[in-house]
C-alpha positions in Angstrom: -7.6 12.7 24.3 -9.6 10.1 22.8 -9.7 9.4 19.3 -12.6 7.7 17.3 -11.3 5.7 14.0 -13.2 4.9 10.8 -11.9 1.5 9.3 -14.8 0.4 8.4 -13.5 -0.3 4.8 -10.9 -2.8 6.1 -12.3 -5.9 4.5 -9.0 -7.1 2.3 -5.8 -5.7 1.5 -3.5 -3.2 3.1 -5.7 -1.3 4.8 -7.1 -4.9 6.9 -2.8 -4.8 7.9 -2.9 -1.3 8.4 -6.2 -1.2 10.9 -4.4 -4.5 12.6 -1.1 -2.6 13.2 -3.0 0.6 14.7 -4.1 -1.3 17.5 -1.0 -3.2 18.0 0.4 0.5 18.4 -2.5 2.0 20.4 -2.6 -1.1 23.1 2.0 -0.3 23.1 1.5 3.2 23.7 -1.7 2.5 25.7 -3.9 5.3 23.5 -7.3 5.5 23.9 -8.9 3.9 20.7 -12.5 3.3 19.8 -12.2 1.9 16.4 -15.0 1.1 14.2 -14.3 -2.2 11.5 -16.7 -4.7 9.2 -18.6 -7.3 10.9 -16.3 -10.3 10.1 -12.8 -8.0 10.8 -10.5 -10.2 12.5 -8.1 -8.8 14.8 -5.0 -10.1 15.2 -3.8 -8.8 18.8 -6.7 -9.5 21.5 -8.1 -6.6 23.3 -7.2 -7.2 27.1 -9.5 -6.3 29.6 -9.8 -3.4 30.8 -8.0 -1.7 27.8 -9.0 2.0 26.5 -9.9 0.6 23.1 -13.0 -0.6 21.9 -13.8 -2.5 18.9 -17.4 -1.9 17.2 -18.2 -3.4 14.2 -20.7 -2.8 11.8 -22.4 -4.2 8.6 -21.9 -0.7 6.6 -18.6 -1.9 5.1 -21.3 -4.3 2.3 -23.7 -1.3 1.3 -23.1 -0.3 -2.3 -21.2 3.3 -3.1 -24.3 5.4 -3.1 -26.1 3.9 0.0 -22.5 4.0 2.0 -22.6 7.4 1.1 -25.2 8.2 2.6 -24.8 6.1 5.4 -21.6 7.5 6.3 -22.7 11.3 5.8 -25.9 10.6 8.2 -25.6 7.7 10.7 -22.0 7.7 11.0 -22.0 11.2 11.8 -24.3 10.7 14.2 -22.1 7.8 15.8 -18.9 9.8 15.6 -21.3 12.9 18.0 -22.1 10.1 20.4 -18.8 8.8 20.7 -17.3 11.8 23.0 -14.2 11.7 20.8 -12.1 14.4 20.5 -10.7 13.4 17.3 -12.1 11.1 14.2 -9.0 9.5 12.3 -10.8 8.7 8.9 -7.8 6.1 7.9 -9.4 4.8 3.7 -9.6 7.7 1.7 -12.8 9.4 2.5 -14.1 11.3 5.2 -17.3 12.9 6.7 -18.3 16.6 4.8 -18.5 18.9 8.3 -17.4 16.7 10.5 -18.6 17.6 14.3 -15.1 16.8 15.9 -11.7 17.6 14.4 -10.4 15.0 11.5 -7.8 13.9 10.1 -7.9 12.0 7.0 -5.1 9.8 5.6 -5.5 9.0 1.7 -3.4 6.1 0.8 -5.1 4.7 -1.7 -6.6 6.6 -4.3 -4.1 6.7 -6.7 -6.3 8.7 -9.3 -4.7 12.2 -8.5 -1.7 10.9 -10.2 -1.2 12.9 -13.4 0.3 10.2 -15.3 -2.8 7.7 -14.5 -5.1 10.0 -15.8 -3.2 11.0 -19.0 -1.9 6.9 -19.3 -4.2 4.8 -17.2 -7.7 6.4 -17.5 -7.7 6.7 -21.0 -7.7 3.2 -21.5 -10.1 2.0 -19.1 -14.1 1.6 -20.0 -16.1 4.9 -19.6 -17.8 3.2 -16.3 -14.2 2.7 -14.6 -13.3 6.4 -15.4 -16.6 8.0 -14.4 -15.6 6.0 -10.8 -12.5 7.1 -11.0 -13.5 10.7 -10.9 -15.9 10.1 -8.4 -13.5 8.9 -5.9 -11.1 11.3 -6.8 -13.8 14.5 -6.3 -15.5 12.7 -3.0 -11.4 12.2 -1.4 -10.8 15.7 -2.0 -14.1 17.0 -0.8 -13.2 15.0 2.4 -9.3 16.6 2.3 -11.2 20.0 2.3 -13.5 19.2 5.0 -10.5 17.9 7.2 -8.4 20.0 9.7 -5.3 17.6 8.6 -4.7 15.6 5.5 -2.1 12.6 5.5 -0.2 11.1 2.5 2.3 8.0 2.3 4.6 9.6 0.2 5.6 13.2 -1.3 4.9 12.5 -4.5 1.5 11.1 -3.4 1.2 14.5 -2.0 2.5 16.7 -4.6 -0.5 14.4 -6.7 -3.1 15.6 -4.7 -1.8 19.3 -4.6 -1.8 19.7 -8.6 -5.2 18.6 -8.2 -6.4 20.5 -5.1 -4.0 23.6 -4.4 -5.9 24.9 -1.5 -4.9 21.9 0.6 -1.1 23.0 1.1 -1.6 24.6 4.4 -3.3 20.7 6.1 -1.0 18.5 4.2 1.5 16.4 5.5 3.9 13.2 4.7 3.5 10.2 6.8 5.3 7.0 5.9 3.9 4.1 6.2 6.2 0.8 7.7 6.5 -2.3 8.7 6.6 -4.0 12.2 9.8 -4.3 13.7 11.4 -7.5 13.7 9.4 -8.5 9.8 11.2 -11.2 8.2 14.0 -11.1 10.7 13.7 -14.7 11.6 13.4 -16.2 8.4 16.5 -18.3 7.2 17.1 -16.7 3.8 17.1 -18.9 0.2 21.0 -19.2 -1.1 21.4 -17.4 -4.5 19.8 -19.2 -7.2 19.6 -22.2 -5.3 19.0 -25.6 -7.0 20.1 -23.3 -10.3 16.5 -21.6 -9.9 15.8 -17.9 -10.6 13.0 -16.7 -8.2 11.3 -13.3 -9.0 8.5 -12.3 -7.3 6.1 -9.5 -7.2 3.1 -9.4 -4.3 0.4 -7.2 -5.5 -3.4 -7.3 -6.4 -4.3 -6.3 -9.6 -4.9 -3.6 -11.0 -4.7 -2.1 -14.8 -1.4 -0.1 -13.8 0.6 -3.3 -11.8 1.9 -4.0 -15.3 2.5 -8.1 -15.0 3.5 -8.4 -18.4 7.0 -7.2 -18.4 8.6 -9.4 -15.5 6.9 -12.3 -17.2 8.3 -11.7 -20.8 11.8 -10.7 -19.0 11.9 -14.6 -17.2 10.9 -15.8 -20.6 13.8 -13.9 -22.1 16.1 -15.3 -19.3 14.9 -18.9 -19.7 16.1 -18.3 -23.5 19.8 -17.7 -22.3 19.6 -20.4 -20.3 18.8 -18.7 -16.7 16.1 -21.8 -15.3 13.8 -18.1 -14.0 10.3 -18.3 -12.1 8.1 -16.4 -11.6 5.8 -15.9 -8.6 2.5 -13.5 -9.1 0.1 -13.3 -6.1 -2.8 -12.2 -8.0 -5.8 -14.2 -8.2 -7.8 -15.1 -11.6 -11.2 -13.8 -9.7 -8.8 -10.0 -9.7 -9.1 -9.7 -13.1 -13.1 -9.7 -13.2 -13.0 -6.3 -11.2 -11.6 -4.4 -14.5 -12.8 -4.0 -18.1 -8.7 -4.7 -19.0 -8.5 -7.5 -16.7 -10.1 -10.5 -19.0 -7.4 -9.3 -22.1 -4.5 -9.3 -19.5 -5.4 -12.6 -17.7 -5.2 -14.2 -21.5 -1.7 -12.8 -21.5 -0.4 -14.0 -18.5 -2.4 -17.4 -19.1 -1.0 -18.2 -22.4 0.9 -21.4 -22.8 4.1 -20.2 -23.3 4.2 -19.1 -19.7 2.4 -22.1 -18.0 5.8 -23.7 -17.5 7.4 -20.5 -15.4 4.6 -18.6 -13.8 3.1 -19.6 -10.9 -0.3 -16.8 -9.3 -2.4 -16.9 -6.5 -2.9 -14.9 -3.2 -0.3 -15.2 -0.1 -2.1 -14.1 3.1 0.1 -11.6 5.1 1.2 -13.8 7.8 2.6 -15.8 5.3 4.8 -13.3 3.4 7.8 -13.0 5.5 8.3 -17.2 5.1 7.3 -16.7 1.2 9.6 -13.4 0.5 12.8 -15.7 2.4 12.5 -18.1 -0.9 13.0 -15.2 -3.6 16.0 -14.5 -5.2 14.5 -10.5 -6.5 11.9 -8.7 -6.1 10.5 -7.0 -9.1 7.9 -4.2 -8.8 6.9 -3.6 -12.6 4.0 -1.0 -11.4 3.8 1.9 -13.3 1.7 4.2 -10.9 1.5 4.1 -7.0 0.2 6.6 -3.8 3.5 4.5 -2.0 4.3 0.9 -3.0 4.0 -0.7 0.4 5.3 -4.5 -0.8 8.7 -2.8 -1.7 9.2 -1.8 1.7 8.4 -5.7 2.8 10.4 -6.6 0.5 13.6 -3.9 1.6 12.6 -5.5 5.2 13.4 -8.5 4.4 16.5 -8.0 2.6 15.8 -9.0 -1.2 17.1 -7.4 -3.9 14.6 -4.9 -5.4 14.4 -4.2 -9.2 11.8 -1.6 -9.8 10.2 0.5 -13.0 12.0 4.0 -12.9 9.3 5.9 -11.7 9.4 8.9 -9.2 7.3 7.1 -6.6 9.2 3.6 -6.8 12.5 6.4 -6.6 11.1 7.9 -3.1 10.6 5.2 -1.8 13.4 2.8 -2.5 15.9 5.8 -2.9 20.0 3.5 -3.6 18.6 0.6 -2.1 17.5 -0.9 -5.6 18.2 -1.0 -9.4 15.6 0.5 -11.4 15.1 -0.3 -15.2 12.7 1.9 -17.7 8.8 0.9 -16.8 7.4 -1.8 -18.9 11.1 -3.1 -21.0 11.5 -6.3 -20.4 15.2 -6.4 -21.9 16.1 -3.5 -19.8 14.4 -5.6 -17.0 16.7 -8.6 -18.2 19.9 -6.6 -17.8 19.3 -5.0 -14.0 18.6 -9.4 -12.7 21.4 -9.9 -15.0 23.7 -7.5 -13.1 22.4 -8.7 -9.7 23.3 -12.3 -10.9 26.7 -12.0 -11.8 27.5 -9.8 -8.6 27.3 -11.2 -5.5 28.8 -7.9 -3.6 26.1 -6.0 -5.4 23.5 -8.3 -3.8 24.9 -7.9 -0.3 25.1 -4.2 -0.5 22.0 -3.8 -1.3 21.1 -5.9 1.6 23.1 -3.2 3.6 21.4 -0.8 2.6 17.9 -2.2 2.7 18.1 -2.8 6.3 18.9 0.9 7.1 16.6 2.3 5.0 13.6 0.2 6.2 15.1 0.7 9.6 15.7 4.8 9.6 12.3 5.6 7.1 9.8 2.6 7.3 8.9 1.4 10.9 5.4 1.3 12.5 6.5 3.0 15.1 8.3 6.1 13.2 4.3 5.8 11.6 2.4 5.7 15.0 4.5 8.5 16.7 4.1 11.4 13.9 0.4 10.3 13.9 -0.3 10.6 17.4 2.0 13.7 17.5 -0.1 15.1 14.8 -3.7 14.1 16.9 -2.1 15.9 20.1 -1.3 19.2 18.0 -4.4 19.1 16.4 -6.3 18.9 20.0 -4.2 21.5 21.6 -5.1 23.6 18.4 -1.5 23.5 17.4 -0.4 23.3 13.9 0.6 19.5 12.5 4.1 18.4 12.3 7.2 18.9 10.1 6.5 16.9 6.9 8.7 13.8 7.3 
């Protein structure tokens, strides 16, 4: 069984991680992999010779949405017929309309099928940013429907995409994303509030539903009682341009009153594990996600997790955090409070984390329901139980 992968949309972000840890898994379980990336894609595990994956790249990953389109639905096509594969593994999103070998599309990242961003979210952004929106959204489910199996992150990322697209019941299936085995392991971890600092941290990139403003005004609130709080943001100013919102909620985060506290810019993922070691909580204020990946890093690596009370953040992180009501900063105040003035709290919750990570959120767990499902799907068997 051979298996032909479209990554070609791993330029930043998650999905560069996630297209880095499929081969890392491939070359372990020694699966045939020709994988097609962007020109400048850097791998981080070297292909050894003689190895039954292949790395192309190719320079589609900078065409604009229309002319990818297009390229994708012709000349990738035609490149997926030549390949020989017996199954394409469209990984970002999208996938090809009649695809000439059996697909399987993962969507992990189009967060638009979520009823509550399109009643909360949408509504606020400019007309351009919702007409995308709904573009994306019809163009991922016209690729779900022209898929023989469809994978989501999460069940409520899946329940999402079913309010929206019924017909897709019979293909759909959970998949968790994880982390690698062994993440954060080896770093030495920060003492409580060491030096008498309180470091938060939340590791996202910007977007109008990440919701920054709450942790902020909650280490303000703390800095009032006294509590010397930080705050660590990786988003970068250059985020904000992407969105309509962006420039009104850089202005809030920028504002003076904060300048002393709050510290942004981008952490690149080999760097994480050493950065999430010097935190005292994680906070993860977002009020809309397809899965919340940095909670899980954050789980692995044994932090305490505070998170908005949402049904996603809920999957996902099940006992192994406090949750306080989205976007209430005094709410917010109480759950670090609690954590603060409870040390066996904290070290339950490390408990806890560990197992959850290690029973739910592995790449492995990941890799081996995938290939499962590739293997059904050649023998013309249906996919796997859910999760």
């Amino acid at each position: 069984m051979k298996i032909v992968v479209n990554a070609i949309s791993a330029q930043t972000g998650g999905i560069v991680t996630y297209t880095n840890n499929l081969i890392e898994q491939a070359l372990a379980h020694e699966i045939p992999l020709l994988i097609f990336v962007p020109r400048d894609f850097k791998e981080l595990h070297p292909i050894p010779p003689g190895s039954d994956i292949e790395i192309r790249r190719c320079h589609a990953s900078s065409y604009g949405p229309v002319r990818r389109f297009l390229w994708e639905q012709i000349f990738w096509r035609r490149e997926v017929r030549r390949s020989e594969a017996d199954i394409l593994y469209s990984s970002a999103n999208y996938g090809l309309l009649f695809s000439p070998i059996p697909q399987v599309l993962m969507i992990q990242g189009e967060i638009s099928f979520d009823p509550f961003y399109r009643k909360h979210i949408l509504p606020l952004l400019s007309l351009r940013e919702r007409i995308a929106a709904a573009l994306r959204r019809c163009l991922s489910a016209a690729s779900a429907r022209h898929s023989d199996i469809v994978v989501l992150p999460s069940r409520t990322a899946m329940e999402n995409v079913l309010s929206y697209s019924p017909s897709l019941r019979t293909k759909t299936i959970v998949n968790w994303p994880g982390v690698v085995e062994g993440f954060s392991q080896d770093q030495p971890k920060r003492p409580w509030r060491n030096n008498g600092e309180l470091n938060l941290f939340f590791h996202s990139v910007y977007y109008p539903h990440k919701a920054p403003h709450g942790l902020v005004k909650a280490a303000h609130i703390l800095r009032q009682k006294g509590i010397n709080a930080f705050v660590r943001l990786t988003f970068e100013d250059r985020d904000f341009k992407n969105w309509d919102l962006g420039a009104d909620d850089l202005r809030i985060l920028r504002q003076p009153l904060f300048a002393d506290f709050l510290k942004m810019g981008r952490i690149d993922h080999a760097d994480l594990p050493a950065a999430l070691s010097q935190q005292d909580v994680f906070v993860f204020p977002s009020l809309s996600e397809t899965f919340g990946f940095p909670m899980v890093e954050a789980m692995a690596a044994a932090i305490p997790v505070v998170a908005a009370d949402t049904r996603i953040n809920r999957e996902i992180c099940g006992d192994a955090a406090l949750y306080y009501e989205p976007d209430d900063p005094e709410e917010l105040v109480q759950r670090i409070t609690e954590l603060d003035q409870d040390p066996k709290l904290r070290a339950s919750f490390a408990d806890r984390q560990r197992t959850r990570v290690r029973e739910k959120y592995t790449w492995t767990l990941h890799f081996e329901k995938l290939i499962q499902d590739f293997r059904n799907l050649y023998a013309g068997h249906p996919p796997s139980a859910m999760d």
